[in-house]
C-alpha positions in Angstrom: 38.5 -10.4 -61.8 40.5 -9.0 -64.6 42.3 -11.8 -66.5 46.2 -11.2 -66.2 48.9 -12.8 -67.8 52.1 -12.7 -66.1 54.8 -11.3 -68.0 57.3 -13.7 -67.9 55.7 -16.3 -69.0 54.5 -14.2 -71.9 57.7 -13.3 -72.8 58.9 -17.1 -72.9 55.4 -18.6 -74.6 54.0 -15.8 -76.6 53.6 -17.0 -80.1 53.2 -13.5 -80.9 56.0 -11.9 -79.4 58.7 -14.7 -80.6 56.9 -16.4 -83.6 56.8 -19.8 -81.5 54.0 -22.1 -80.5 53.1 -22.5 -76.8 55.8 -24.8 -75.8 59.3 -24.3 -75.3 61.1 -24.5 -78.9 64.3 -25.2 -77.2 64.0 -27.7 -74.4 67.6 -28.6 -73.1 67.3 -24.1 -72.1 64.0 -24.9 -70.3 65.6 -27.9 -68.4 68.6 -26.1 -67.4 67.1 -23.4 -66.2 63.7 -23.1 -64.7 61.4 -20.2 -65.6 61.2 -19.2 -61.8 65.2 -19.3 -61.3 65.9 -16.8 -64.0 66.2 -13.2 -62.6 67.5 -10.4 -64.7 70.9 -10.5 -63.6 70.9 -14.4 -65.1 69.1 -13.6 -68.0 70.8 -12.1 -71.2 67.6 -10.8 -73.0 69.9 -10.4 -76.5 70.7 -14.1 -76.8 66.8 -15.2 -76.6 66.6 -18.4 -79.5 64.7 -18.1 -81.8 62.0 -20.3 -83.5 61.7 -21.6 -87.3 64.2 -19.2 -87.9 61.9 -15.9 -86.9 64.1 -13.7 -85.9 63.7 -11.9 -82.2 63.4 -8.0 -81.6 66.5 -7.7 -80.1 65.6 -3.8 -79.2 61.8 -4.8 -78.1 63.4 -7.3 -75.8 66.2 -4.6 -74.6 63.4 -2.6 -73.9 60.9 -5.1 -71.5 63.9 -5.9 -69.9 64.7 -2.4 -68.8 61.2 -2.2 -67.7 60.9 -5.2 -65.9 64.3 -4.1 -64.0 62.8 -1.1 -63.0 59.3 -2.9 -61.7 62.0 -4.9 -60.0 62.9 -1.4 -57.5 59.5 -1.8 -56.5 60.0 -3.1 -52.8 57.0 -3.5 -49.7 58.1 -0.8 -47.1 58.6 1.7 -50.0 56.4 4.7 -50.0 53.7 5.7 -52.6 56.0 8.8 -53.8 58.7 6.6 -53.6 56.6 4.4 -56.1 55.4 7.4 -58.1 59.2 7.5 -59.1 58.8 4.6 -61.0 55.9 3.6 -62.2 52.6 5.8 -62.9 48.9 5.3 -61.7 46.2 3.6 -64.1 42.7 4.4 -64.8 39.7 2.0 -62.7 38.3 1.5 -59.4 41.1 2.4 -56.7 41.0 2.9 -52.7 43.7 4.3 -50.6 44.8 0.9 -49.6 44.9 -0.8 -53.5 45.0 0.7 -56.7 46.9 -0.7 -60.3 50.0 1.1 -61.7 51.5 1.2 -65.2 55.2 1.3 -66.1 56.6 4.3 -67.5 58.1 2.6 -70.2 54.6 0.8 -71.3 51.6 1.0 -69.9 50.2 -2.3 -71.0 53.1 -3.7 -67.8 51.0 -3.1 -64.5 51.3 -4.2 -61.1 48.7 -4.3 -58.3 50.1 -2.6 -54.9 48.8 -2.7 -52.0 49.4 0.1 -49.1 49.5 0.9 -45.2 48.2 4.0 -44.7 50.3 6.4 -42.9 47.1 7.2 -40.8 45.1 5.6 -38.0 41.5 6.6 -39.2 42.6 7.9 -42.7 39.5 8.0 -45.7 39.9 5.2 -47.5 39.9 7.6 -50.6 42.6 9.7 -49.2 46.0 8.6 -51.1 48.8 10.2 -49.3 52.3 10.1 -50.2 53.9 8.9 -46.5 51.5 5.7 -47.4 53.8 2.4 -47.3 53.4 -0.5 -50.1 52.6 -3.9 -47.6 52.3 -6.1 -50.9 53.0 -5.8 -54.5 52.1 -8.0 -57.3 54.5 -9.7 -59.9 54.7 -7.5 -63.6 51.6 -8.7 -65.5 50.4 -7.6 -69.6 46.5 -6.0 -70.0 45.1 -4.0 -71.5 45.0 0.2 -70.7 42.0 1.4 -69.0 41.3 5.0 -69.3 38.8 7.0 -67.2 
């Protein structure tokens, strides 16, 4: 099983990406407002706090958030071309029914989808474009793996 770190709470622990330990710096913003309550609508990605005075990539954080908005188009019923719009295939193992993509905007954001195929009997190595997503996972960081 790959190990996967879910982007969210990357983006509110990472250390690396905010200069802060692995707990919440600010407190009274975590207990307002759980982690699993904030969408992007709520969120407002150019006031993130800062830690020890380190200050935030406002633009890097502009950016995620523009990616993770477009993962969010990403909806079960869709079709693969539909999903091709958004996001882009990644290298590894892959069937017709599962496969990993990339974002467009970084390829180290992936989800795991996976389809219905449009086919009774279709080859399981046969990805078509009339396919339909049945289950997507939630944005997640790793590492690009090329073929």
């Amino acid at each position: 099983m790959k190990p996967k770190l879910l982007l969210g709470l990357a983006l509110v622990l990472s250390g690396g990406l905010f200069g802060c330990s692995t707990t919440p710096c600010h407190s009274d913003i975590a207990s307002k407002q759980p982690l699993n309550s904030i969408t992007p609508e709520s969120a407002n990605p150019l006031s993130v706090p800062s830690c020890d005075g380190a200050d935030v990539d406002k633009n890097l954080t502009k950016q995620i958030s523009g990616i993770l908005t477009e993962c969010q188009k990403i909806k079960p019923g869709m079709t693969r071309a539909e999903l091709l719009k958004v996001v882009t295939t990644e290298g590894g193992l892959s069937t017709a029914t599962h496969r990993t993509f990339v974002c467009r905007g970084c390829h180290y954001i992936k989800v795991d989808v996976e389809f219905t195929l449009s086919e009774p009997g279709q080859n399981m190595l046969e990805e078509r474009p009339t396919d339909t997503i049945s289950k997507i996972s939630k944005p997640y960081l790793e590492w690009s793996f090329i073929d």
